[in-house]
The first five atom37 places (N, CA, C, CB, O) and aatype in JSON, in Angstrom:
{
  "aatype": [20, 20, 20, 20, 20, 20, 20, 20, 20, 20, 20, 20, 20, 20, 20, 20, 20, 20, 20, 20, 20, 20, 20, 20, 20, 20, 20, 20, 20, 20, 20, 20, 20, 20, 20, 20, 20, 20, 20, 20, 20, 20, 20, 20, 20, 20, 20, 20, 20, 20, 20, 20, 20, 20, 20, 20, 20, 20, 20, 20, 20, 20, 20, 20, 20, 20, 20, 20, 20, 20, 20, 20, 20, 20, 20, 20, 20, 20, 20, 20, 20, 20, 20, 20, 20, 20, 20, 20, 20, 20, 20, 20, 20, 20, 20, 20, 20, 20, 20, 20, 20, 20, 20, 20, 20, 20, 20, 20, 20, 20, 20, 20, 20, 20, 20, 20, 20],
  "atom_mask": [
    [1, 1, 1, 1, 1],
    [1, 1, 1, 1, 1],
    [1, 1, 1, 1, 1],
    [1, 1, 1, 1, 1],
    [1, 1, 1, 1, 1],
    [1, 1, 1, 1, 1],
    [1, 1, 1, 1, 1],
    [1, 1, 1, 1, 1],
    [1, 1, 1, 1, 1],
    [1, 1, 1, 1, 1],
    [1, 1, 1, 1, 1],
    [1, 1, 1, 1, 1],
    [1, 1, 1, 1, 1],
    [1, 1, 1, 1, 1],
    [1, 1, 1, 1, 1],
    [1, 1, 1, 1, 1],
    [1, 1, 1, 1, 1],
    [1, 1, 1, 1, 1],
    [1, 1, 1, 1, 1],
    [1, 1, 1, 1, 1],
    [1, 1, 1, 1, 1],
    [1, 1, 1, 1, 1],
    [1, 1, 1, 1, 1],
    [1, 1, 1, 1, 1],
    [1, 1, 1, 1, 1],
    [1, 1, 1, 1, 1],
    [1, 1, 1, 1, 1],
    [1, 1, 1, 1, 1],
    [1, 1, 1, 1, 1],
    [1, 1, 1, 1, 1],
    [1, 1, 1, 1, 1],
    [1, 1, 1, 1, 1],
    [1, 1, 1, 1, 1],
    [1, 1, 1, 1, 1],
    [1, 1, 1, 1, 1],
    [1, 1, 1, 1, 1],
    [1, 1, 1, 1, 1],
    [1, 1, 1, 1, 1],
    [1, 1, 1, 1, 1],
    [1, 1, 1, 1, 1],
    [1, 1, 1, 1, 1],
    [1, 1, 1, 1, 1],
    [1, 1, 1, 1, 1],
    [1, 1, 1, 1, 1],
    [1, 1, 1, 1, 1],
    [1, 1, 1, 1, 1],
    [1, 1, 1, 1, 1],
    [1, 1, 1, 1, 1],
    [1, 1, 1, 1, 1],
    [1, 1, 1, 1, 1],
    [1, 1, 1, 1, 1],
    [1, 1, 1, 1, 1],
    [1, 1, 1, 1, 1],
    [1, 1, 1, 1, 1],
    [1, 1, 1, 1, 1],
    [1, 1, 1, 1, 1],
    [1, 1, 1, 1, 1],
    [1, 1, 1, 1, 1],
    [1, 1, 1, 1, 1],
    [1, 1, 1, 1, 1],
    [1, 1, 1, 1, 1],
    [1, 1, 1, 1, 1],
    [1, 1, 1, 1, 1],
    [1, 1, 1, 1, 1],
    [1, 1, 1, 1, 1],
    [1, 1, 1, 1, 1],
    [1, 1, 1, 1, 1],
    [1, 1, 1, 1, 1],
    [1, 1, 1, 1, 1],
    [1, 1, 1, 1, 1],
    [1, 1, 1, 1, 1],
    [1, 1, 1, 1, 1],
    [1, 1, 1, 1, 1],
    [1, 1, 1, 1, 1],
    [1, 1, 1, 1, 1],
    [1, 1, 1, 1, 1],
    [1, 1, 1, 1, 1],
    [1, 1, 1, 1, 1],
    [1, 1, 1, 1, 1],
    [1, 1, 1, 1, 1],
    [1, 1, 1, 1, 1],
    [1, 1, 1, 1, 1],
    [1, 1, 1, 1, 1],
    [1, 1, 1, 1, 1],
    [1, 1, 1, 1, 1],
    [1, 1, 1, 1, 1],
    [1, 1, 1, 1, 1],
    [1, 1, 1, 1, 1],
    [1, 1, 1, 1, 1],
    [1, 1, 1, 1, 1],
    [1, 1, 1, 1, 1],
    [1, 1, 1, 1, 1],
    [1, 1, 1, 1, 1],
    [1, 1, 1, 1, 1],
    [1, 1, 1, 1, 1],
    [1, 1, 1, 1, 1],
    [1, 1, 1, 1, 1],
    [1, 1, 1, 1, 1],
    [1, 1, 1, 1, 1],
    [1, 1, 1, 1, 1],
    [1, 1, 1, 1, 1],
    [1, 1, 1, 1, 1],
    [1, 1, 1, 1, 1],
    [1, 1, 1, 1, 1],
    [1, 1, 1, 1, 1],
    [1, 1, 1, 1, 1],
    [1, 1, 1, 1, 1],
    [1, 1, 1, 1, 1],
    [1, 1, 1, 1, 1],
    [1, 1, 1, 1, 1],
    [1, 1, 1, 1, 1],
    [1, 1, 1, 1, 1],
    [1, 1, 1, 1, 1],
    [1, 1, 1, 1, 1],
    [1, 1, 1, 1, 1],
    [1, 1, 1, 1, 1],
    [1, 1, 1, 1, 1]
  ],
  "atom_positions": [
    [[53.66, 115.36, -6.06], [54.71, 115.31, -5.05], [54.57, 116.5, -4.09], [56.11, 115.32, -5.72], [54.2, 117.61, -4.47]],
    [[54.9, 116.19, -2.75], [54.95, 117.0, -2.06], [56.02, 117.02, -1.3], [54.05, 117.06, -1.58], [56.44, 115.97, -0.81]],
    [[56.89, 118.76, -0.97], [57.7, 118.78, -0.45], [58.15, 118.33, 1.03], [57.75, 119.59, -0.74], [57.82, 119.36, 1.62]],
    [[58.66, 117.53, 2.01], [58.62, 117.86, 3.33], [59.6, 117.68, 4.23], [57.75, 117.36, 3.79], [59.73, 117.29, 5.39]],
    [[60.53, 118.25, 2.95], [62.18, 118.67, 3.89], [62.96, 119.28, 2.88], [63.28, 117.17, 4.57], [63.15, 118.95, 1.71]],
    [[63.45, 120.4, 3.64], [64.32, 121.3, 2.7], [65.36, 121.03, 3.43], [64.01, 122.9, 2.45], [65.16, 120.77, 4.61]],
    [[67.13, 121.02, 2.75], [68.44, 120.9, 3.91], [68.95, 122.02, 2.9], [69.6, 119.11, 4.21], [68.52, 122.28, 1.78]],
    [[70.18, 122.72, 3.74], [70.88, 123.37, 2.8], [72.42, 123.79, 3.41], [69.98, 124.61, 2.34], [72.29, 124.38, 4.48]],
    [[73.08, 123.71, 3.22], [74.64, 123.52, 3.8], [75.6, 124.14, 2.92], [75.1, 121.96, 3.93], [75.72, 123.96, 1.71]],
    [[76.33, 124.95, 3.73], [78.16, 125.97, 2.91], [79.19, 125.54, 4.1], [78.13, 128.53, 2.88], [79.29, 125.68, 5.32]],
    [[79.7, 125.12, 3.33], [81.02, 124.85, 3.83], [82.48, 125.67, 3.33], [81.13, 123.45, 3.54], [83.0, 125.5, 2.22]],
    [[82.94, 126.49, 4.3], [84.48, 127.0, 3.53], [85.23, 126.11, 3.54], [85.35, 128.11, 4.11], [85.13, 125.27, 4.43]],
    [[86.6, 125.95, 2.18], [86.87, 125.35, 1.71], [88.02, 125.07, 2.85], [86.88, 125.65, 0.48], [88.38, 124.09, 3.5]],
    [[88.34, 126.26, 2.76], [90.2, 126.16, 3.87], [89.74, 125.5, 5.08], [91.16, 128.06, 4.6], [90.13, 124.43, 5.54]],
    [[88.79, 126.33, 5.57], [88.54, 125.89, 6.81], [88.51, 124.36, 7.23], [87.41, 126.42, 7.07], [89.21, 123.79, 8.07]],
    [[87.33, 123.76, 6.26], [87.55, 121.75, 6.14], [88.53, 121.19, 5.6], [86.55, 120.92, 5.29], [88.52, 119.96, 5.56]],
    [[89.76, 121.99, 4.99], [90.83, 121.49, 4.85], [91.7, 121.42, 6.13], [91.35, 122.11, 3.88], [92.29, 120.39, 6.49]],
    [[91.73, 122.4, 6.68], [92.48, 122.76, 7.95], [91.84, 121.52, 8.92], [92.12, 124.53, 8.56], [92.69, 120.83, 9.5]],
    [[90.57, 121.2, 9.13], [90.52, 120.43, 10.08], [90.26, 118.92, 9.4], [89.49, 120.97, 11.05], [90.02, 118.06, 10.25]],
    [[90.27, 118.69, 8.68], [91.07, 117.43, 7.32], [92.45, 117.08, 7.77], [91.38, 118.21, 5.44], [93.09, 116.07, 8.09]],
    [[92.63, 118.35, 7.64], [94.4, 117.95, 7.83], [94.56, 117.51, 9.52], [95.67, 119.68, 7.45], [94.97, 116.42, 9.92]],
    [[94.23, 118.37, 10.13], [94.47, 117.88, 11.62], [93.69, 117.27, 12.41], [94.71, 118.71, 12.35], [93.88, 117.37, 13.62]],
    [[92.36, 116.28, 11.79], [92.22, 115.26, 12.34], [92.27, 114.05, 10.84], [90.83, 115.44, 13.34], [91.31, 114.01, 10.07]],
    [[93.1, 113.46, 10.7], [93.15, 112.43, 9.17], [92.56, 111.46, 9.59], [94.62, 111.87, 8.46], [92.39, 110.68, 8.64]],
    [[92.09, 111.01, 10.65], [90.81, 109.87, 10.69], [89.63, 110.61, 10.14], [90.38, 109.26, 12.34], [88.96, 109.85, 9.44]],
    [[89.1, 111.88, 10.21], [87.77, 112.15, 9.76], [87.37, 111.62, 8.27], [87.61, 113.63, 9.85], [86.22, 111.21, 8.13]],
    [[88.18, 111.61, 7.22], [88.26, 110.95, 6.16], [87.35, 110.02, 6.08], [89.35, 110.51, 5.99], [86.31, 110.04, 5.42]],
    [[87.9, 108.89, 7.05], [87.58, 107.57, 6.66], [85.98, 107.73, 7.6], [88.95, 106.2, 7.21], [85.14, 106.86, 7.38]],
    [[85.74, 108.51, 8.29], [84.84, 108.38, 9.38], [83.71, 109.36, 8.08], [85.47, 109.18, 11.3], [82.95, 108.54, 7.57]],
    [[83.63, 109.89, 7.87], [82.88, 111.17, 6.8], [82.63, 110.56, 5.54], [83.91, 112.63, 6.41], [81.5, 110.76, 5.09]],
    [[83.42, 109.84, 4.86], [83.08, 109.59, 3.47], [83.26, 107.78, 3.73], [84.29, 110.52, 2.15], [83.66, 107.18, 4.73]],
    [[82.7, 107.16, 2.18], [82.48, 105.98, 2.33], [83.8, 105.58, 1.45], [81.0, 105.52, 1.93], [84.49, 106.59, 1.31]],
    [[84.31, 104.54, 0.87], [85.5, 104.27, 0.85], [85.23, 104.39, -1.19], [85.99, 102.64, 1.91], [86.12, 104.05, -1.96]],
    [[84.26, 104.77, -1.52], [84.33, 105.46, -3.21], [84.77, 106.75, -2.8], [82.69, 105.61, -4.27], [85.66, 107.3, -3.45]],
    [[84.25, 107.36, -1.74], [84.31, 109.07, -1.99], [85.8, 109.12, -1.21], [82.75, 110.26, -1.08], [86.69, 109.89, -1.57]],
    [[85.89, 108.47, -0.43], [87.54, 109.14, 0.14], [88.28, 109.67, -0.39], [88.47, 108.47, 0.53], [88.73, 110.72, 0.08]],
    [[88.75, 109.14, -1.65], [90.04, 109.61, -2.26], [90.04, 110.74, -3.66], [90.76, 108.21, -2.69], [90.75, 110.94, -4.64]],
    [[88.74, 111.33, -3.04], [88.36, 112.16, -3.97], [89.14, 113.77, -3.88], [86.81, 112.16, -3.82], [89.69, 114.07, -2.82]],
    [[89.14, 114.33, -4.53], [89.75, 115.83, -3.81], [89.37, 116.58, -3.08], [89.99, 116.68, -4.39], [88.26, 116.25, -2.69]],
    [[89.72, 117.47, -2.66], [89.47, 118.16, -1.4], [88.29, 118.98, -1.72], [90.7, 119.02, -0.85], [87.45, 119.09, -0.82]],
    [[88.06, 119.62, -2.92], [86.88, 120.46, -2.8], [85.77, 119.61, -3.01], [86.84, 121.62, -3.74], [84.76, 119.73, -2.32]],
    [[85.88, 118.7, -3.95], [84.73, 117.53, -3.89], [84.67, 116.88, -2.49], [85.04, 116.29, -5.0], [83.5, 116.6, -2.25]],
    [[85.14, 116.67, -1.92], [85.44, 116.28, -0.51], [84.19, 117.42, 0.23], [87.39, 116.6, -0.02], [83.1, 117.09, 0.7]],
    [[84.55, 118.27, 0.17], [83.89, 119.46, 0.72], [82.38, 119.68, 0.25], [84.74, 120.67, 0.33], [81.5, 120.2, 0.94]],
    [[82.2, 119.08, -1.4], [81.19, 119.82, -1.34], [79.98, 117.97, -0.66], [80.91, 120.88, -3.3], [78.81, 118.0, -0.26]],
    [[80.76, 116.87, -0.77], [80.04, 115.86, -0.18], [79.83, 116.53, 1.17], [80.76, 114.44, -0.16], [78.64, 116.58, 1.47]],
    [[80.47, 116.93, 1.86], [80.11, 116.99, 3.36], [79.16, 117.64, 3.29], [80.99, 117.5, 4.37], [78.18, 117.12, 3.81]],
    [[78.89, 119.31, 2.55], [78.03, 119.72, 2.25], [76.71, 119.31, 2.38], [78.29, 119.88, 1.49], [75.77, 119.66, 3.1]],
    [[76.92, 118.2, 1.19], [75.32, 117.45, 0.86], [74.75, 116.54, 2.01], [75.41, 116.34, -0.54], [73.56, 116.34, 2.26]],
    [[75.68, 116.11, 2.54], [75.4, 115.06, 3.45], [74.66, 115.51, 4.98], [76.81, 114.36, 3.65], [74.01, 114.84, 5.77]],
    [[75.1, 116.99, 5.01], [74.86, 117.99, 6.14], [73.33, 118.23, 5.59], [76.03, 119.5, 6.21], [72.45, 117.67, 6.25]],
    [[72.93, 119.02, 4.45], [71.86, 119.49, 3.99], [70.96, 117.9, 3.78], [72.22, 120.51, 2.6], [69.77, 118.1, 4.05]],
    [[71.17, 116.61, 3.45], [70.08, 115.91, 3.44], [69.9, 115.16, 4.84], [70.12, 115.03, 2.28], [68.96, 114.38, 5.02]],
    [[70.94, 115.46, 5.92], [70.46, 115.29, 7.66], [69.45, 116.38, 8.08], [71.88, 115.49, 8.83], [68.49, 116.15, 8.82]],
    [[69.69, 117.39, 7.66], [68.55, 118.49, 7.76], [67.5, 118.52, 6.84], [69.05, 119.77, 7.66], [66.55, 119.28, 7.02]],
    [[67.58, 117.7, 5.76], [66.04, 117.4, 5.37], [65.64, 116.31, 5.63], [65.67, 117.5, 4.11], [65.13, 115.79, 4.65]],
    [[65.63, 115.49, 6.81], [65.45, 114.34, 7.12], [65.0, 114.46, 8.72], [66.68, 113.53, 6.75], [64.58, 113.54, 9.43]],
    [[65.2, 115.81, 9.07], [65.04, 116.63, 10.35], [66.46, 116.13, 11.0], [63.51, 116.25, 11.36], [65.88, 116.1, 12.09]],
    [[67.26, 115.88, 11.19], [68.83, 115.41, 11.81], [68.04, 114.04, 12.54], [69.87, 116.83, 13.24], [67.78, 114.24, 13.72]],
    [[67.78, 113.24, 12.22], [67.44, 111.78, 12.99], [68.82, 111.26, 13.62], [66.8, 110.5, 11.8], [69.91, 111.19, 13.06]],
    [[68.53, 110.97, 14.72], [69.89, 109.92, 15.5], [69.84, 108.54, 14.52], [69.47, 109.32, 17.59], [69.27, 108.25, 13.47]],
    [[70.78, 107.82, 15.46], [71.33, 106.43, 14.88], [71.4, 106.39, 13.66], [70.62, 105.29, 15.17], [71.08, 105.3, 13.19]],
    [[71.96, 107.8, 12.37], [72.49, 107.69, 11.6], [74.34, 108.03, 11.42], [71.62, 108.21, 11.03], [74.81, 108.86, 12.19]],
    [[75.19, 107.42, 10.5], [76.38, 107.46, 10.39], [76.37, 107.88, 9.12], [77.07, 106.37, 10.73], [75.49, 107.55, 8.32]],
    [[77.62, 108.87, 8.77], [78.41, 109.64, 7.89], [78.06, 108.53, 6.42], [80.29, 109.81, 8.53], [77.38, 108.8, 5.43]],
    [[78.77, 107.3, 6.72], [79.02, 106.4, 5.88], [77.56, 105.61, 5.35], [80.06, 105.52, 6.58], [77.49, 104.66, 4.57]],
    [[76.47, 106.31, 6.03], [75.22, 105.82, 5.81], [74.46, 106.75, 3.85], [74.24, 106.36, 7.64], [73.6, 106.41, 3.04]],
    [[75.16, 107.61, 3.92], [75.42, 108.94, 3.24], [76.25, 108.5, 2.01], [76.24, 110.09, 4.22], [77.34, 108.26, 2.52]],
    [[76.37, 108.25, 0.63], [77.06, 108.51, -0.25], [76.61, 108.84, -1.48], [77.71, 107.74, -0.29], [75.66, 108.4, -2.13]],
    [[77.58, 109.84, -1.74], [77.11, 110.97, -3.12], [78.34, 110.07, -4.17], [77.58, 113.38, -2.77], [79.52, 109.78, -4.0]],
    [[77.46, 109.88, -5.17], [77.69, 109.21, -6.44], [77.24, 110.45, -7.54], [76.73, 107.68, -6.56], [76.53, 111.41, -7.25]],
    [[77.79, 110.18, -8.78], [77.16, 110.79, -10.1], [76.64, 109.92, -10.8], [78.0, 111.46, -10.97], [77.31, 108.91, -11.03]],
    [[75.03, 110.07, -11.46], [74.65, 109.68, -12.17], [75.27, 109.52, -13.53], [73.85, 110.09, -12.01], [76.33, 110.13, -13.68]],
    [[74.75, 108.72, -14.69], [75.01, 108.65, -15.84], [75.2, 110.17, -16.7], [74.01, 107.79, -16.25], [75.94, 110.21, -17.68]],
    [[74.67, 111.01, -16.37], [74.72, 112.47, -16.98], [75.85, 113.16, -15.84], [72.93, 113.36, -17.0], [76.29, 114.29, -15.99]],
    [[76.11, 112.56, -15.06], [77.64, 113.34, -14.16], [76.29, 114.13, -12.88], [79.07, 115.2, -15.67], [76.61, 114.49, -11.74]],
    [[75.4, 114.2, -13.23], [74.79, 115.18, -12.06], [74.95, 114.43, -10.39], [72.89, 115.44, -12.48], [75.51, 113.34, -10.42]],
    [[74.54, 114.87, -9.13], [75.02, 114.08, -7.42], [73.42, 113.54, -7.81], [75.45, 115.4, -5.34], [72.41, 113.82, -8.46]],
    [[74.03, 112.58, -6.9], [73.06, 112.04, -6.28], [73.17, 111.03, -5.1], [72.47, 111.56, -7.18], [74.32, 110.58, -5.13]],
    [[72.49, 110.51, -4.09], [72.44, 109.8, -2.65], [72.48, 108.49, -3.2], [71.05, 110.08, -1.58], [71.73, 108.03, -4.07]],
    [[73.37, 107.96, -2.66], [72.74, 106.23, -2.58], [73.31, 105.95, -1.02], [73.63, 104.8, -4.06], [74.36, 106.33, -0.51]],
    [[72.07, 105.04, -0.37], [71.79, 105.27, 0.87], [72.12, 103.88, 1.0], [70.44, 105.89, 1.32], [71.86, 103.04, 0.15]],
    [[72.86, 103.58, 2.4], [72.95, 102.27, 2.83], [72.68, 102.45, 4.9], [74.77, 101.6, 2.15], [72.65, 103.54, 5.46]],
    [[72.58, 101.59, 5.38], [72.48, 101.45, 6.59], [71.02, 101.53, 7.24], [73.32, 102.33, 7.06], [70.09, 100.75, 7.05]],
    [[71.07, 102.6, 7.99], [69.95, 102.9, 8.98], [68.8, 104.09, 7.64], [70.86, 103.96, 10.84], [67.58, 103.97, 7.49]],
    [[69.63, 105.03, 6.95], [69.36, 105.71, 6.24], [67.67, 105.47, 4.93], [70.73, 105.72, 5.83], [66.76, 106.28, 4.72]],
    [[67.82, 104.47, 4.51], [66.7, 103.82, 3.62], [64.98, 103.54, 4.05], [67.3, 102.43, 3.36], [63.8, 103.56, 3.71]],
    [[65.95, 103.27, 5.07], [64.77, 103.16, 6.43], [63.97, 104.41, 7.06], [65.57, 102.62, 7.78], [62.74, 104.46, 7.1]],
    [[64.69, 105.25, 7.47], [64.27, 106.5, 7.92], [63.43, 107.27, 6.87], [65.47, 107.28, 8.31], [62.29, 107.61, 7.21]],
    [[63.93, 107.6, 5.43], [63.54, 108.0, 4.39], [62.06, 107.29, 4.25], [64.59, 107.73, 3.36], [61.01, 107.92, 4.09]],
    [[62.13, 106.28, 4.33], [60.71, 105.22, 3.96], [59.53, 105.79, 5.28], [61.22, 102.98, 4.24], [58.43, 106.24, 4.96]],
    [[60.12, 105.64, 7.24], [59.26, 106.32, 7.51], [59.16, 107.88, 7.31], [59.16, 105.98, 8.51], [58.37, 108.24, 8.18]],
    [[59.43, 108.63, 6.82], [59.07, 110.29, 7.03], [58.34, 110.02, 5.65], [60.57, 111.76, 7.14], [57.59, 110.98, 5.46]],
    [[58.26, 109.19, 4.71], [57.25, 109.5, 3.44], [58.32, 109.73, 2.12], [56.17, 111.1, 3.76], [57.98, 109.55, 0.95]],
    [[59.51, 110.12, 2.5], [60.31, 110.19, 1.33], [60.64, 109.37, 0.32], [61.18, 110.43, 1.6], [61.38, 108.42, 0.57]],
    [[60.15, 109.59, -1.03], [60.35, 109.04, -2.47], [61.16, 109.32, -2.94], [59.62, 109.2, -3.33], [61.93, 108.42, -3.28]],
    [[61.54, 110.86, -3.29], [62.56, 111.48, -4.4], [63.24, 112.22, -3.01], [61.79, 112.7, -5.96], [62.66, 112.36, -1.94]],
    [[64.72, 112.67, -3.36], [65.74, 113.42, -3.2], [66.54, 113.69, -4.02], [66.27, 113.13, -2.47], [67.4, 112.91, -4.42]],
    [[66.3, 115.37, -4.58], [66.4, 116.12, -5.03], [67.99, 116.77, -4.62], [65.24, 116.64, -4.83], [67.93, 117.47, -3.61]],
    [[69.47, 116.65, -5.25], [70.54, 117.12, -4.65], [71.01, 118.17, -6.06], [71.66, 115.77, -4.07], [70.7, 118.0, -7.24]],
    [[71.89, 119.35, -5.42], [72.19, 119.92, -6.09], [73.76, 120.41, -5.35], [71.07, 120.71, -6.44], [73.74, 120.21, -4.13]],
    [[74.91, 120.92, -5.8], [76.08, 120.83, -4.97], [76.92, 121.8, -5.85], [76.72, 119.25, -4.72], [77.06, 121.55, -7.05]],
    [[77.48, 122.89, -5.29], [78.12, 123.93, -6.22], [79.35, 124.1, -5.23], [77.13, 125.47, -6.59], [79.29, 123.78, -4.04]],
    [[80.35, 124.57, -5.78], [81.42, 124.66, -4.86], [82.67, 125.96, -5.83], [82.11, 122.74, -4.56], [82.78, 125.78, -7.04]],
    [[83.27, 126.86, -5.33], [84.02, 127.75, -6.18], [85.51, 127.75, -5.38], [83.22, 129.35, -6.33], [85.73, 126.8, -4.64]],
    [[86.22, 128.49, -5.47], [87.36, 128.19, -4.7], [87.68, 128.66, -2.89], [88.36, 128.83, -5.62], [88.64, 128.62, -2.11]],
    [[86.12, 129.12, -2.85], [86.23, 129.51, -1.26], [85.1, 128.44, -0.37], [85.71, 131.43, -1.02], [85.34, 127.89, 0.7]],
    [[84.23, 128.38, -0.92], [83.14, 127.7, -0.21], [83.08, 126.45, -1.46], [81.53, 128.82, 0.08], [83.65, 126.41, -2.55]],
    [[82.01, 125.32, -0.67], [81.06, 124.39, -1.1], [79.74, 124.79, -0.68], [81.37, 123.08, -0.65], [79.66, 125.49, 0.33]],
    [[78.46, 124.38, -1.41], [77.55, 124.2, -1.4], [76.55, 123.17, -1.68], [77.53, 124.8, -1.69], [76.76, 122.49, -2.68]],
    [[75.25, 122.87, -0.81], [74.78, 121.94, -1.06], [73.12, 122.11, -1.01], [75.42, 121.06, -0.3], [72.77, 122.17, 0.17]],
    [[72.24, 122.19, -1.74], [71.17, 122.03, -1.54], [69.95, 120.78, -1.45], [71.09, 122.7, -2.13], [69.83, 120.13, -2.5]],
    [[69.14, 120.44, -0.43], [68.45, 118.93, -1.22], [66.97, 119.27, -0.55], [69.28, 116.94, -0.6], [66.8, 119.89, 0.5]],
    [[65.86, 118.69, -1.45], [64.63, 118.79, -1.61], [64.0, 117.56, -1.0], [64.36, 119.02, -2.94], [64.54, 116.63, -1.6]],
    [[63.24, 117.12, -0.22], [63.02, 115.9, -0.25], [61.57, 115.82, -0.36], [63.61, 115.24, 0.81], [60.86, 116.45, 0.42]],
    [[60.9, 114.76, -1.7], [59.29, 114.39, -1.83], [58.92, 113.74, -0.95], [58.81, 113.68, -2.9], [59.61, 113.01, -0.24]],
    [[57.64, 113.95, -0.89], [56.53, 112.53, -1.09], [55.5, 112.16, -1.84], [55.88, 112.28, -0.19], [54.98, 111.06, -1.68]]
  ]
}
């Protein structure tokens, strides 16, 4: 395997609450309709991830938020499952594996992702 996209994304916590709160369409526009009603720091640390695997993907246009969703595997660890324009893009840049990792404490979120070929 070879590496050929690193993303990596912090998000403060208050701060995406604050603008959560004062725009309440971003919700539905940012997360897919599993992750919405999730809590706020999980909330936070998806945006995170979703930021860091647009930057390992180099930020490609004609992708959407909702193209993006972080699920847990059977062992609870993140992981992407990709719908839309997203599957596609991944297939041309060479990408096989994506690699997510997502930490979050009571001030920030974090998100790191690796992407193979």
């Amino acid at each position: 395997m070879t590496i050929v996209g690193i993303g990596v994304d912090v998000v403060d916590i208050a701060r995406f609450a604050a603008t959560m709160e004062r725009t309440p369409t971003l919700r539905t526009r940012l997360f897919t309709p599993s992750e919405v009603d999730l809590p706020l720091e999980s909330l936070a640390g998806r945006f995170a991830a979703k930021e860091a695997l647009a930057k390992a993907m180099r930020a490609p246009s004609g992708l959407s938020w909702q193209d993006f969703e972080v699920a847990n595997d059977a062992q609870g660890a993140p992981q992407f499952v990709l719908y839309g324009a997203a599957p596609e893009r991944l297939k041309a840049l060479g990408i096989v594996t994506v690699h997510l990792s997502i930490s979050h404490d009571t001030t920030v979120a974090t998100a790191f992702v690796v992407a193979e070929c």
